[in-house]
C-alpha positions as CSV (number, residue, x, y, z in Angstrom):
1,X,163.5,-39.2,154.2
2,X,166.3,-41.8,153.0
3,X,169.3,-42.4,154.5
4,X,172.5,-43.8,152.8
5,X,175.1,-45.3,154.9
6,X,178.5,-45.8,152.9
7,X,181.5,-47.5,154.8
8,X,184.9,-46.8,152.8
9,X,183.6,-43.6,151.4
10,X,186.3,-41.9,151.7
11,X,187.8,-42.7,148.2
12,X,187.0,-44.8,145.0
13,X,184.0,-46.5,144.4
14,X,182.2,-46.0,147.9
15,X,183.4,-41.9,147.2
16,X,181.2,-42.1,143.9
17,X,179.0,-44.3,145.3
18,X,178.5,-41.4,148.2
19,X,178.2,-39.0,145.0
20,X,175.8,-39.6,143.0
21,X,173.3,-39.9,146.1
22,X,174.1,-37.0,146.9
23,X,172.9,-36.1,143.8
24,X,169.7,-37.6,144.3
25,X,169.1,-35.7,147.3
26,X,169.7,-38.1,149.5
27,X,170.9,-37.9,153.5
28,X,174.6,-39.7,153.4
29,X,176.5,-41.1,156.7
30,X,180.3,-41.4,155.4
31,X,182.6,-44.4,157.5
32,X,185.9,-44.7,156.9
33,X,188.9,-44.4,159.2
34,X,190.1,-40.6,157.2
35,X,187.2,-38.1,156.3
36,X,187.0,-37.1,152.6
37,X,186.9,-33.1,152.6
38,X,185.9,-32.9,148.9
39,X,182.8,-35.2,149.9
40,X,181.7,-32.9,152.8
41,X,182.0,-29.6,150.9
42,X,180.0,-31.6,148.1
43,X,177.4,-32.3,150.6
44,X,177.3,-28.9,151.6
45,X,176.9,-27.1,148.1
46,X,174.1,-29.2,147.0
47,X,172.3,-28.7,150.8
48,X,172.0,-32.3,151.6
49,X,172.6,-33.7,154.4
50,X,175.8,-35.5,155.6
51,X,177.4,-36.9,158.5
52,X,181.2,-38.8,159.1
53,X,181.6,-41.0,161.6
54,X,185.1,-42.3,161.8
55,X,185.8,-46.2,162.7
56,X,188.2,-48.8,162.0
57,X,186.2,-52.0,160.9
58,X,189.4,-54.0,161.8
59,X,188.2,-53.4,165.2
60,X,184.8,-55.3,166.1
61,X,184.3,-53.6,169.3
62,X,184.9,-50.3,167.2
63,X,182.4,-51.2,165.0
64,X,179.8,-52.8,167.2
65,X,180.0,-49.3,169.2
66,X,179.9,-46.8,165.7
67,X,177.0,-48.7,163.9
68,X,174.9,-48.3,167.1
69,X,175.3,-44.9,167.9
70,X,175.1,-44.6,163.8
71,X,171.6,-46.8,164.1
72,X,170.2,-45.1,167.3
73,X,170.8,-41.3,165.1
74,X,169.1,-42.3,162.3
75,X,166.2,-44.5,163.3
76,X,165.1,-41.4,165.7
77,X,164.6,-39.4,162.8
78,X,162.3,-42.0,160.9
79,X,163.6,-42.2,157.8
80,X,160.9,-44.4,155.4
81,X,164.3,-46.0,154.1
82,X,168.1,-46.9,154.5
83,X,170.5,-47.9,152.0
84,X,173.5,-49.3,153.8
85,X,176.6,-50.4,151.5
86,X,179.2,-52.7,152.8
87,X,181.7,-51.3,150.4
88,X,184.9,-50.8,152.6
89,X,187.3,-53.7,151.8
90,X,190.8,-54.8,151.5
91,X,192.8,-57.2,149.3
92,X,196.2,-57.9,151.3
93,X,197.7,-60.0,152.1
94,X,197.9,-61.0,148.5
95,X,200.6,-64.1,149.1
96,X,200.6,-67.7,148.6
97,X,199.1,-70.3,151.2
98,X,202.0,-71.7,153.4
99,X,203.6,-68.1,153.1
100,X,200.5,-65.8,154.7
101,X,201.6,-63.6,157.5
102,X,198.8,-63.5,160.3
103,X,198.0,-59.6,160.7
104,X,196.8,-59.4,157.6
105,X,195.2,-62.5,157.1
106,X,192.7,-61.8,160.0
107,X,192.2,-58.4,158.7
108,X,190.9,-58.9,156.2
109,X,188.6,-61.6,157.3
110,X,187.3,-58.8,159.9
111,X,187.1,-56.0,157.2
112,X,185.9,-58.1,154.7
113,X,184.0,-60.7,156.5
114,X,183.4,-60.1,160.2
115,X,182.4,-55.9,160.1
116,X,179.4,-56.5,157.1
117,X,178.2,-59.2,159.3
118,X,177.8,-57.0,162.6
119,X,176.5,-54.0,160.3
120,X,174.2,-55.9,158.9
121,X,173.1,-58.0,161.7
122,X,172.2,-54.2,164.1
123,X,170.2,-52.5,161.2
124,X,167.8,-55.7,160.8
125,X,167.5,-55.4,164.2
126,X,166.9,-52.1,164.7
127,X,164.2,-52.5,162.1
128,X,162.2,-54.8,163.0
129,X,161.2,-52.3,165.6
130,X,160.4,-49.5,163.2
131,X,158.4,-49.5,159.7
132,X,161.6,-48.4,157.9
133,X,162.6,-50.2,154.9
134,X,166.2,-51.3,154.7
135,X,168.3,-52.4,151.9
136,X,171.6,-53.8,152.7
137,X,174.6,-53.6,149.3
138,X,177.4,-56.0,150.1
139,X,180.5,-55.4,147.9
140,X,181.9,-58.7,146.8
141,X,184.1,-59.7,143.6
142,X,184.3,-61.9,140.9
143,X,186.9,-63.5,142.7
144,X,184.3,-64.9,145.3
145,X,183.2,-67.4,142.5
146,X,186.8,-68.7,140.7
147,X,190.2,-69.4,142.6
148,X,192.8,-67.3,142.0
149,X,196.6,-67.9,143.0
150,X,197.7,-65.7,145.5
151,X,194.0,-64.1,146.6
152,X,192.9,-67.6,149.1
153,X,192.0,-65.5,151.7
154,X,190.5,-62.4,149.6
155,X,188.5,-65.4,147.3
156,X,187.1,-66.6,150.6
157,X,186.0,-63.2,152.4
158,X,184.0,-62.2,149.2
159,X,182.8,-66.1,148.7
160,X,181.5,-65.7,152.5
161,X,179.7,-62.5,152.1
162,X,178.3,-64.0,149.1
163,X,177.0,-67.2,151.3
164,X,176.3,-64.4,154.1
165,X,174.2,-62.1,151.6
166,X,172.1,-65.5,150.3
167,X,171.2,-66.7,153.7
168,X,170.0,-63.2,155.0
169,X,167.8,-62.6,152.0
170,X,165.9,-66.3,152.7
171,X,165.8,-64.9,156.5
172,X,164.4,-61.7,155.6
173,X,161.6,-63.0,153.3
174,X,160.7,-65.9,155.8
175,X,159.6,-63.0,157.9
176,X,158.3,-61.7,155.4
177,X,158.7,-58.0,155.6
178,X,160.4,-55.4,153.0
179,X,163.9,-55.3,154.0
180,X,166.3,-56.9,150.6
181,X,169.6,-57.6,150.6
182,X,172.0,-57.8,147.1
183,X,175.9,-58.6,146.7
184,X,177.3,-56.4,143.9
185,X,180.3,-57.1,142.2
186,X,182.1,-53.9,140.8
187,X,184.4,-55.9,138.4
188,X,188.2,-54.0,137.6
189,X,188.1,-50.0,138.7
190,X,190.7,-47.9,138.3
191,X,191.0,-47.9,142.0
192,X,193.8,-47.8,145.0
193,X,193.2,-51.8,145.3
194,X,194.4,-51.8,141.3
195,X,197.5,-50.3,142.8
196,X,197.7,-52.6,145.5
197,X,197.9,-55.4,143.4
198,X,200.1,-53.8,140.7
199,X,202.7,-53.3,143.2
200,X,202.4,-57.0,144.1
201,X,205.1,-59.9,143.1
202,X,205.3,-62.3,140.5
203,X,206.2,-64.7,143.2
204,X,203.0,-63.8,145.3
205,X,200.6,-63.5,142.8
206,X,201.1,-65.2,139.7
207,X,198.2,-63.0,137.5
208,X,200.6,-59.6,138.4
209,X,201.2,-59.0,134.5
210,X,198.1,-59.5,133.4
211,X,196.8,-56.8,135.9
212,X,199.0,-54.3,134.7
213,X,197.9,-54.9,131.5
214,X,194.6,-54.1,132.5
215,X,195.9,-50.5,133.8
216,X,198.2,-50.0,130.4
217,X,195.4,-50.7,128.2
218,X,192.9,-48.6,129.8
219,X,190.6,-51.6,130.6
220,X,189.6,-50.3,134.4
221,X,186.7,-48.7,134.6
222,X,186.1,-45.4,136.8
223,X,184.4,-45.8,139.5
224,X,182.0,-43.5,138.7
225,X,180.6,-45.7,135.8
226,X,180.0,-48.7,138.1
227,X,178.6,-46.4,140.9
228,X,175.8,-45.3,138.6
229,X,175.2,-48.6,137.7
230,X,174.3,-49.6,140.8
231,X,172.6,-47.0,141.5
232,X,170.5,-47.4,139.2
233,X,169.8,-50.6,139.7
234,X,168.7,-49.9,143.8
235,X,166.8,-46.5,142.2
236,X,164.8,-48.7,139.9
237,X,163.1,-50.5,142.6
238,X,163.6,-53.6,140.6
239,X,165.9,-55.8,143.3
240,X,166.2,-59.2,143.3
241,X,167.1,-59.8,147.2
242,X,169.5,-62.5,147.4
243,X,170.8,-61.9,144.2
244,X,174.7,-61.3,143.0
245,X,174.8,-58.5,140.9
246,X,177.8,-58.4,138.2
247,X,178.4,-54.6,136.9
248,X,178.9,-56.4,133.7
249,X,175.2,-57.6,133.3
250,X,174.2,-54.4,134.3
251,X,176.4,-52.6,131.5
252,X,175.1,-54.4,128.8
């Protein structure tokens, strides 16, 4: 059987990520800090099966400890393959260098950064003492590859994971076994982060109006579009490991 792991499934793209596997039949473990009822009845009327486990991926021994129990469930079972998307992420703090408060700054480096890392990092592991296949979906952004005034430290996360993603994939294929690992980036959703930078200042982030333009003009996607475009893609068998993904090749 396959297994999908989803981490910020609780709402937008990782919820419709979490979806349309379900959908396919396939097992889901939800992560997220809240549990998405709506997801779990889903589950439930289409008979697959599902499982939440709660964690906060600020929180590295909090993660270290939730991916292993999550790891040590699954791999008893067998499964012949795991999808495991690092989707959960955060934008704040969206502010200025010389003006960048320190909470959020090293939150998002642990969300962002530090949490796909460790996930990643105990599922090779894990696998390497099992035959199951295991392909790792980082989330990243468009922003990982241009600077953009008032995003420094959520340019860097994505352009880490990005570096992070690359350097796996060589590692992986030196050994030479099936596990792949992709970055997708989802391009603009019509998503809570959309709100979180709408509600941003001019001051802070010089882009503001042209973001709420995007939202006016109905120029965000749903999530549900890019979620079947990746899924797609990983369903096709036809992964580049190491690659960057951009929704908007994918679209075409």
């Amino acid at each position: 059987m396959k297994y999908a792991i989803v981490t910020g499934a609780s709402k937008g793209l990782g919820e419709a990520i979490a979806k349309r596997l379900i959908n396919e039949q396939m097992a889901i473990v939800s992560v997220s800090r809240t549990e998405n009822e709506d997801l779990k009845k889903f589950a439930l009327e289409k008979g697959t099966f599902y499982r939440h486990f709660s964690c906060n991926l600020s929180l590295e021994k909090e993660v270290q400890e939730v991916f292993m129990e999550i790891a040590h469930c699954i791999f008893l079972k067998e499964p012949t393959e795991i999808l495991l998307f690092n989707n959960a992420g955060v934008i704040e703090p969206i502010e200025t260098v010389g003006n960048l408060d320190l909470t959020p700054t090293v939150r998002n480096i642990k969300v962002n950064v530090i949490a796909p890392m460790m996930i990643t990092n105990i599922f090779f592991k894990e696998a390497e003492l099992s035959n199951t296949k295991i392909q790792v979906i980082n989330v990243t952004s468009g922003a990982a590859e241009r600077p953009i005034e008032g995003w420094s430290v959520y340019c860097s996360s994505k352009a880490a994971i990005n570096m992070f993603t690359q350097t796996a994939a060589l590692e992986q294929m030196e050994k030479n076994n099936n596990n792949k690992i992709i970055a997708f980036s989802p391009g603009i959703m019509d998503t809570n982060m959309q709100e979180t930078i709408r509600s941003s200042s001019k001051e802070a982030f010089k882009n503001l109006e042209q973001f709420k333009d995007y939202k006016e003009k109905g120029m965000l996607r749903p999530a549900h579009v890019v979620a079947n475009a990746l899924i797609d893609l990983i369903l096709s068998g036809d992964v580049e490991s190491g690659k960057v993904y951009n929704v908007n090749d994918l679209l075409k």
